[in-house]
PQR file with spaces between the fields and no chain letter, atoms N, CA, C, O and H, PARSE charges and radii, in Angstrom:
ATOM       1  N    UNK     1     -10.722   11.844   -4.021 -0.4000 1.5000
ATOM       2  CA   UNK     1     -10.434   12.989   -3.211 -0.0000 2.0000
ATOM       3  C    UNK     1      -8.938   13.072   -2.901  0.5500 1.7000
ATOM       4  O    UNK     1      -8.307   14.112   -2.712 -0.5500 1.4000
ATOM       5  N    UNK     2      -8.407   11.673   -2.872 -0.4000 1.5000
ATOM       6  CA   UNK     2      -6.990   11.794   -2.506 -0.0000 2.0000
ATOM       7  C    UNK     2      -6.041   10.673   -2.221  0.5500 1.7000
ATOM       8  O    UNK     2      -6.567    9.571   -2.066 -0.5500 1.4000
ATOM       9  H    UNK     2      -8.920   10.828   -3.025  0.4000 1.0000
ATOM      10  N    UNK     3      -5.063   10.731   -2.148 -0.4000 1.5000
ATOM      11  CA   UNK     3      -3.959    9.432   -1.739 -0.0000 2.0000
ATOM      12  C    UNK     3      -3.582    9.925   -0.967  0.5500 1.7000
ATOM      13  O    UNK     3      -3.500   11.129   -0.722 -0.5500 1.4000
ATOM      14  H    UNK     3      -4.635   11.627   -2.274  0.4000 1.0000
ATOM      15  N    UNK     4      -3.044    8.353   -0.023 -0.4000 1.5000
ATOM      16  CA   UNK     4      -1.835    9.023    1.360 -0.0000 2.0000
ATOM      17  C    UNK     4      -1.016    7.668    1.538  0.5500 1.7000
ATOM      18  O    UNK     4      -1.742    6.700    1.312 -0.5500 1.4000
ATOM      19  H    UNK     4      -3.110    7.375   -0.222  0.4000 1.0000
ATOM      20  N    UNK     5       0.276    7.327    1.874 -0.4000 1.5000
ATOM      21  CA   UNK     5       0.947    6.387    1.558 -0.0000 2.0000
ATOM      22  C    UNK     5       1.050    5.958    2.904  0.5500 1.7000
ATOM      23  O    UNK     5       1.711    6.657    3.672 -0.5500 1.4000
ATOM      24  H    UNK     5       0.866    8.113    2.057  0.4000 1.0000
ATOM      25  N    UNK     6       0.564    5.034    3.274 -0.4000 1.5000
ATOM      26  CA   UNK     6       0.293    4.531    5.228 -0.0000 2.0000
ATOM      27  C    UNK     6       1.585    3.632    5.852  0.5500 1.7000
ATOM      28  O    UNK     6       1.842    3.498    7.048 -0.5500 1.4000
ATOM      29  H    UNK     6       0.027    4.466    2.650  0.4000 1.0000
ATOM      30  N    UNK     7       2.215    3.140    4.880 -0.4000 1.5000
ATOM      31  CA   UNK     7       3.779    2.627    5.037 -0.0000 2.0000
ATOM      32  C    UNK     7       4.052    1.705    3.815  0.5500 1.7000
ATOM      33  O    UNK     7       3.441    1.579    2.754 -0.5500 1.4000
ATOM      34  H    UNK     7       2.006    3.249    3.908  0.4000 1.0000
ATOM      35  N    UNK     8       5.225    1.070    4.328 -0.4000 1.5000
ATOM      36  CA   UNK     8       5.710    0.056    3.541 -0.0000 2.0000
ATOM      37  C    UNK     8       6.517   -1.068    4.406  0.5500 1.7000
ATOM      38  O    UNK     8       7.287   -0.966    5.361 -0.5500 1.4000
ATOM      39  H    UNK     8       5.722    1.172    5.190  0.4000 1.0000
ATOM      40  N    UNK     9       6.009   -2.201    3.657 -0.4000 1.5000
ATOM      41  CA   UNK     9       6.505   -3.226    4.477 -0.0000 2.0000
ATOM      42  C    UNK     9       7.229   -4.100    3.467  0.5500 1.7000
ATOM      43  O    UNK     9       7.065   -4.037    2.248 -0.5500 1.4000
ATOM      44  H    UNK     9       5.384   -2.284    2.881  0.4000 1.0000
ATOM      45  N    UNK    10       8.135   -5.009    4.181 -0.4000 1.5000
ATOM      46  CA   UNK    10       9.096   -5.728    3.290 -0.0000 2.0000
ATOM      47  C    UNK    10       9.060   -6.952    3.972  0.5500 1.7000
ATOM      48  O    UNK    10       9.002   -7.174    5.182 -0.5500 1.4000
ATOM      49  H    UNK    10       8.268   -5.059    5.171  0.4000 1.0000
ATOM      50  N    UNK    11       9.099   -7.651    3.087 -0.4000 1.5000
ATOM      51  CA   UNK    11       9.389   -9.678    3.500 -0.0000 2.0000
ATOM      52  C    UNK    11      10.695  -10.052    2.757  0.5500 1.7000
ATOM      53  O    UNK    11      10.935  -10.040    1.550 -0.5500 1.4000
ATOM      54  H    UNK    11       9.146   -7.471    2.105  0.4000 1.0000
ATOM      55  N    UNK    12      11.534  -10.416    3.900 -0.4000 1.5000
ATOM      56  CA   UNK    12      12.935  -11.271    3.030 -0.0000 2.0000
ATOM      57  C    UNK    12      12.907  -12.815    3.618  0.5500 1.7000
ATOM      58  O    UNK    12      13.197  -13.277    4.721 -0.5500 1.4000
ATOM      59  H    UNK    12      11.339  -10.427    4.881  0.4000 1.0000
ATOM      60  N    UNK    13      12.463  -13.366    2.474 -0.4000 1.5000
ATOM      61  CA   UNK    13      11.923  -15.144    2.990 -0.0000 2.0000
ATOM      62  C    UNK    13      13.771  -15.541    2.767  0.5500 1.7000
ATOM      63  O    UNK    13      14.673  -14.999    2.129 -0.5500 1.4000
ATOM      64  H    UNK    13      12.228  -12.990    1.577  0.4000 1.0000
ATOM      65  N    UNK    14      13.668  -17.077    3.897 -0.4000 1.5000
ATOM      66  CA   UNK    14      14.700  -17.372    4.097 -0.0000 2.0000
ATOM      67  C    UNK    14      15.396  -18.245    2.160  0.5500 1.7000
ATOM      68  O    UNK    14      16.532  -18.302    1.691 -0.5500 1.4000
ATOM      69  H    UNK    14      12.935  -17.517    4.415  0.4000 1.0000
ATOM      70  N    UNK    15      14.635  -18.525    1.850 -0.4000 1.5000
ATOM      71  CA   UNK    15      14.787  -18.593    0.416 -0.0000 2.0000
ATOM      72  C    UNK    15      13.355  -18.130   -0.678  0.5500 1.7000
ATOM      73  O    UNK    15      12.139  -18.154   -0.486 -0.5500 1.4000
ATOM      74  H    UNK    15      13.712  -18.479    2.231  0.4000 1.0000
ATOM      75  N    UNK    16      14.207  -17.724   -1.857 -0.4000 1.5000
ATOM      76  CA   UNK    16      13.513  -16.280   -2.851 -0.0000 2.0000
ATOM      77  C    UNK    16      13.640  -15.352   -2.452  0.5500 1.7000
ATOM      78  O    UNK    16      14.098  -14.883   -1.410 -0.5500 1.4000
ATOM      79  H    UNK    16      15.195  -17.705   -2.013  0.4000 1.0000
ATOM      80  N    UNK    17      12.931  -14.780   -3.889 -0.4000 1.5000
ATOM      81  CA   UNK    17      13.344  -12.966   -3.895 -0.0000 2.0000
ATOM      82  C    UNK    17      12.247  -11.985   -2.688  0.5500 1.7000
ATOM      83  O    UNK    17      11.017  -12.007   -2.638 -0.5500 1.4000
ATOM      84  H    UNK    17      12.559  -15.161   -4.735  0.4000 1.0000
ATOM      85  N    UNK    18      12.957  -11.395   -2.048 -0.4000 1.5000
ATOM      86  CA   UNK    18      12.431  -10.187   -0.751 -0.0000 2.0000
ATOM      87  C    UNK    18      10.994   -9.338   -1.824  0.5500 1.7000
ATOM      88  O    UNK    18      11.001   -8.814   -2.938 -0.5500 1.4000
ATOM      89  H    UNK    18      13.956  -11.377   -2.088  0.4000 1.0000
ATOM      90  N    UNK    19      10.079   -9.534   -0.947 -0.4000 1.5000
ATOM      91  CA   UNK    19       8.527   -8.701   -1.296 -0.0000 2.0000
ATOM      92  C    UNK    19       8.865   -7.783   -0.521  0.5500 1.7000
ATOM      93  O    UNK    19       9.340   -7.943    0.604 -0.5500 1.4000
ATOM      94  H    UNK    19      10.073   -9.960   -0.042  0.4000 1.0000
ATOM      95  N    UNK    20       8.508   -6.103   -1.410 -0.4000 1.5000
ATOM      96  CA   UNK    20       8.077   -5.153   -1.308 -0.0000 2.0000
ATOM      97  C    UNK    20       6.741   -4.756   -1.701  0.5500 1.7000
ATOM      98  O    UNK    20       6.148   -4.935   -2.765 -0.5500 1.4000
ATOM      99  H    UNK    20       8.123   -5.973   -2.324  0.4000 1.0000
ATOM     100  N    UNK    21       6.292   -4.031   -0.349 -0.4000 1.5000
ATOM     101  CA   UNK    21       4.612   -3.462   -0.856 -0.0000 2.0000
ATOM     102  C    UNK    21       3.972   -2.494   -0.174  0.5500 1.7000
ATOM     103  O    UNK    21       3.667   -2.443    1.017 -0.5500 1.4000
ATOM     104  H    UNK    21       6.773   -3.886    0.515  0.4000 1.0000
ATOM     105  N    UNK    22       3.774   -1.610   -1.196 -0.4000 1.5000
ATOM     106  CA   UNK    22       3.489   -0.409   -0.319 -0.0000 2.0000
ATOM     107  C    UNK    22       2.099    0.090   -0.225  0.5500 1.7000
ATOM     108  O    UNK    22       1.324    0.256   -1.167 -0.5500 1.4000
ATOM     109  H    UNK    22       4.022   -1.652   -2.164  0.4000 1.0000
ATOM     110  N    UNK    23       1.795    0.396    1.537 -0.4000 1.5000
ATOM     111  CA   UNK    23      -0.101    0.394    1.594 -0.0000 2.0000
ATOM     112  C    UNK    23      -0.303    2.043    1.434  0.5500 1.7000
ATOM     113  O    UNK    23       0.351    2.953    1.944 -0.5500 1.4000
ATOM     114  H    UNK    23       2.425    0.262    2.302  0.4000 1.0000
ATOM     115  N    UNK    24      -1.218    2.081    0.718 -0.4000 1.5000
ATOM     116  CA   UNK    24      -1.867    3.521    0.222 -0.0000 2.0000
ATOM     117  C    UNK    24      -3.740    3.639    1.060  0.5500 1.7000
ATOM     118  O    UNK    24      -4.753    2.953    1.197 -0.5500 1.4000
ATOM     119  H    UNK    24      -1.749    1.343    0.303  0.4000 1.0000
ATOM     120  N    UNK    25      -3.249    4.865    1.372 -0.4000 1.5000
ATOM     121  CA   UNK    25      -4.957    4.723    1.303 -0.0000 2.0000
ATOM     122  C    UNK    25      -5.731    5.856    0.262  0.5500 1.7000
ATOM     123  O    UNK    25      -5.164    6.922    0.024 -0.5500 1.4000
ATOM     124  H    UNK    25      -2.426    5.423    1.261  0.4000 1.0000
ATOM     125  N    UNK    26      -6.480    5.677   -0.073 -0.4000 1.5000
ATOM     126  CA   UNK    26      -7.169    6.130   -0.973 -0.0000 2.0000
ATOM     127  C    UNK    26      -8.732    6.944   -0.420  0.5500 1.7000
ATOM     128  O    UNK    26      -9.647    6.245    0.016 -0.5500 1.4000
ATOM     129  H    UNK    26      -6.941    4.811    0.120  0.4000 1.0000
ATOM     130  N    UNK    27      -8.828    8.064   -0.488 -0.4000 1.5000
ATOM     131  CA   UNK    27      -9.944    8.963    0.374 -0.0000 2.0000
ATOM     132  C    UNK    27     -10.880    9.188   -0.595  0.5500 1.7000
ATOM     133  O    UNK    27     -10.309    9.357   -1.672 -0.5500 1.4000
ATOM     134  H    UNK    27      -8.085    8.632   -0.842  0.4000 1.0000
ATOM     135  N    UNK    28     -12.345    9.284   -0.707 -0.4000 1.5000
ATOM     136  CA   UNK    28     -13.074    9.488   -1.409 -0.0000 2.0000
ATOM     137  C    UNK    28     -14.012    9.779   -0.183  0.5500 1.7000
ATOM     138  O    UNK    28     -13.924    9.587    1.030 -0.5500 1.4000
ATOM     139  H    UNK    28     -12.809    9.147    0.168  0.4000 1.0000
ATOM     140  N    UNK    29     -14.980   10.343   -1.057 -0.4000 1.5000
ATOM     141  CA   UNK    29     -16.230   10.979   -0.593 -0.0000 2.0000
ATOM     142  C    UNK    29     -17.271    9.837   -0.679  0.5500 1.7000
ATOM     143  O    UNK    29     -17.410    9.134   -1.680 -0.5500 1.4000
ATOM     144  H    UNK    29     -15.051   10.498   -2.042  0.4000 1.0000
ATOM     145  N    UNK    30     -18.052    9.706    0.557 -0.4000 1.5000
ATOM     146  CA   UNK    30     -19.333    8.554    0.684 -0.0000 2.0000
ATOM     147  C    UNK    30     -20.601    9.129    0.998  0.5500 1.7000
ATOM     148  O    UNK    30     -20.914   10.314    1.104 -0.5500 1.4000
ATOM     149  H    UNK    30     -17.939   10.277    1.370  0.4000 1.0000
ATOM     150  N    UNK    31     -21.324    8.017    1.140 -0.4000 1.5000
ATOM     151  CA   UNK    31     -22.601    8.361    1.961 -0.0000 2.0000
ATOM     152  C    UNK    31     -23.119    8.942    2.996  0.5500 1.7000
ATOM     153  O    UNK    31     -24.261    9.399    3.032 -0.5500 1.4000
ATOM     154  H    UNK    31     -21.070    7.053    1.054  0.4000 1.0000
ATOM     155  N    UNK    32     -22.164    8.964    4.062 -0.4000 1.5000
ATOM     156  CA   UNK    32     -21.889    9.942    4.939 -0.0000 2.0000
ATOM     157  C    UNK    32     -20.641   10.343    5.235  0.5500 1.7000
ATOM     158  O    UNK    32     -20.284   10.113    6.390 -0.5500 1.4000
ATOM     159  H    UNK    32     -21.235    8.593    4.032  0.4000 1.0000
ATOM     160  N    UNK    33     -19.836   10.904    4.484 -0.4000 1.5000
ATOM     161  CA   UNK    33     -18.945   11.373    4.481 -0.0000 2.0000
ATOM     162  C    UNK    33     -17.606   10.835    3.912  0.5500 1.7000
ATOM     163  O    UNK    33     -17.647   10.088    2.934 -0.5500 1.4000
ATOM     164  H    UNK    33     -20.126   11.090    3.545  0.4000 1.0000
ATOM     165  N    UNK    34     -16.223   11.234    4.571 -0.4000 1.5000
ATOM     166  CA   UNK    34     -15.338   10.756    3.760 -0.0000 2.0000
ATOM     167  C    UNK    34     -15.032    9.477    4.112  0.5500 1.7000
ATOM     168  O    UNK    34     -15.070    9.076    5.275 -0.5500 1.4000
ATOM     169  H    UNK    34     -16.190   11.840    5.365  0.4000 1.0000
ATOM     170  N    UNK    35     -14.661    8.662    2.950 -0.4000 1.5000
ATOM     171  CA   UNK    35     -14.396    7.083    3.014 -0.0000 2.0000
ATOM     172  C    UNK    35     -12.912    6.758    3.226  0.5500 1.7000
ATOM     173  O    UNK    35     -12.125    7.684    3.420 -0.5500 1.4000
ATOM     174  H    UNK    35     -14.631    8.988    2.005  0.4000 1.0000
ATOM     175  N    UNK    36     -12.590    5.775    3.204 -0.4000 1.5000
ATOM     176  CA   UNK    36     -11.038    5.846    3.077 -0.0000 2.0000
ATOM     177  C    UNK    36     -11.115    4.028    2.908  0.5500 1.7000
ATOM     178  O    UNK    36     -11.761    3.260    3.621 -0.5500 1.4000
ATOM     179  H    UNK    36     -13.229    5.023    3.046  0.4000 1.0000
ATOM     180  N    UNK    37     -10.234    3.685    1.730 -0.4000 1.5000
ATOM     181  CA   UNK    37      -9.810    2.125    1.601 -0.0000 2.0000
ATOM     182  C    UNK    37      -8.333    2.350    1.455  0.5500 1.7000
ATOM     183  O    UNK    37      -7.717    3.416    1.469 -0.5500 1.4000
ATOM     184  H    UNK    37      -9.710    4.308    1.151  0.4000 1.0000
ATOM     185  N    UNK    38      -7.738    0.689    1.260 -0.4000 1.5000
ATOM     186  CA   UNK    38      -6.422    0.521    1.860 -0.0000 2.0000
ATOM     187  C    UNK    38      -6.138   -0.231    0.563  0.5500 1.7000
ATOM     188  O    UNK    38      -6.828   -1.237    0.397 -0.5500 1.4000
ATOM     189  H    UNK    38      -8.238   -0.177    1.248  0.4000 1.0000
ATOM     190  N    UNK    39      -5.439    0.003   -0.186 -0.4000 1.5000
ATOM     191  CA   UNK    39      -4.769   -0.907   -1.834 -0.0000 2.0000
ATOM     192  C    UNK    39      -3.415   -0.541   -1.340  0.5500 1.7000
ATOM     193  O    UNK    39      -2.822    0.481   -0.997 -0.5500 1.4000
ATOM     194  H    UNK    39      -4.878    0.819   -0.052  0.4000 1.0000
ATOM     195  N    UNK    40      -3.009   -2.761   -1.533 -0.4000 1.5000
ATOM     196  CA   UNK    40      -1.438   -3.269   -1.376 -0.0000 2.0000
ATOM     197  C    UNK    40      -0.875   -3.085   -2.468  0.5500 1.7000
ATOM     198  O    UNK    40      -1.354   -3.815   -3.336 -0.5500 1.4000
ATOM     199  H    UNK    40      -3.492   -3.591   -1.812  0.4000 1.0000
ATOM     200  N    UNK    41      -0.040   -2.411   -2.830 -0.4000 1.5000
ATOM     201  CA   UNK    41       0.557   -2.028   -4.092 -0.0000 2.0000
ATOM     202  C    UNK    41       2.120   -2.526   -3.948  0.5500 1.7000
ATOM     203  O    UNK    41       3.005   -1.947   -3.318 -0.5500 1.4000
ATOM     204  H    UNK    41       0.348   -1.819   -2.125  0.4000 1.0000
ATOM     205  N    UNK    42       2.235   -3.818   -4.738 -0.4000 1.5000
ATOM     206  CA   UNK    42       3.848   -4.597   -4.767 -0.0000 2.0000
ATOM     207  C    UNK    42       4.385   -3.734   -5.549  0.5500 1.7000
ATOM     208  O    UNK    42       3.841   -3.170   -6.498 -0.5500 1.4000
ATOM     209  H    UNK    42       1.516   -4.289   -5.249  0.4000 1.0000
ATOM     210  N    UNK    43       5.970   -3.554   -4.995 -0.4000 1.5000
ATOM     211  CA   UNK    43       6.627   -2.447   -5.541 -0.0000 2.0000
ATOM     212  C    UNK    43       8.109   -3.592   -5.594  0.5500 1.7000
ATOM     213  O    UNK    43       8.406   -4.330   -4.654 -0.5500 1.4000
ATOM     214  H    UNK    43       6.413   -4.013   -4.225  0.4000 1.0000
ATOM     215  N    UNK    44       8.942   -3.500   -7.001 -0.4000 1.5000
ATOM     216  CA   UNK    44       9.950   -3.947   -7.573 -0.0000 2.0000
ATOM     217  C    UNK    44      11.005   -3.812   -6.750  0.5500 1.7000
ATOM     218  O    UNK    44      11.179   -2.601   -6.888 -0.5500 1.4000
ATOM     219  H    UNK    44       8.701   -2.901   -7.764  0.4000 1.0000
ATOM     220  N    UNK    45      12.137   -4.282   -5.726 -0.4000 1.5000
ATOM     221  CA   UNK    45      13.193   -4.087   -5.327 -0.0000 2.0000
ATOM     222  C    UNK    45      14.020   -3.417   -6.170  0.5500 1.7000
ATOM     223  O    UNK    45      13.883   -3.799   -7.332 -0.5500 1.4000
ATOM     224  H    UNK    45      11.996   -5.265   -5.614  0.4000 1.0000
ATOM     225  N    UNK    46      15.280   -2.078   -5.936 -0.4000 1.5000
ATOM     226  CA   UNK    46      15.699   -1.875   -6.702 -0.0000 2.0000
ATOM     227  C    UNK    46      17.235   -2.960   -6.645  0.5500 1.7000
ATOM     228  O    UNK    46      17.881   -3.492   -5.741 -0.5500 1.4000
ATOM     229  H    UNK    46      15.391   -1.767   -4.993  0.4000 1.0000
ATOM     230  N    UNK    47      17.317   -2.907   -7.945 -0.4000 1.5000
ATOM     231  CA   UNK    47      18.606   -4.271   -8.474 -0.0000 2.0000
ATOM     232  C    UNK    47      19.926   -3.807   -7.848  0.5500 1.7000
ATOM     233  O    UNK    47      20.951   -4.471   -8.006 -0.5500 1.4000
ATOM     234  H    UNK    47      16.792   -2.476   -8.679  0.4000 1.0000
């Protein structure tokens, strides 16, 4: 039914490379009505 992008969060560990990841939610239609789940989607720092 749909995407919606719920934020983005970032980790910069005191040593290694900084995690980016951005939470989506994802809307679909259910059993009683509309559903909604949450997929962590790691996203590449730009260089």
């Amino acid at each position: 039914m749909g995407y919606r992008i719920g934020g983005v969060m970032a980790y910069n560990p005191v040593e290694g490379e900084p995690v980016h990841v951005a939470l989506v939610q994802v809307l679909s239609f259910g059993f009683e009505g509309r559903d909604g789940r949450w997929i962590a989607v790691p996203v590449s720092p730009a260089p």
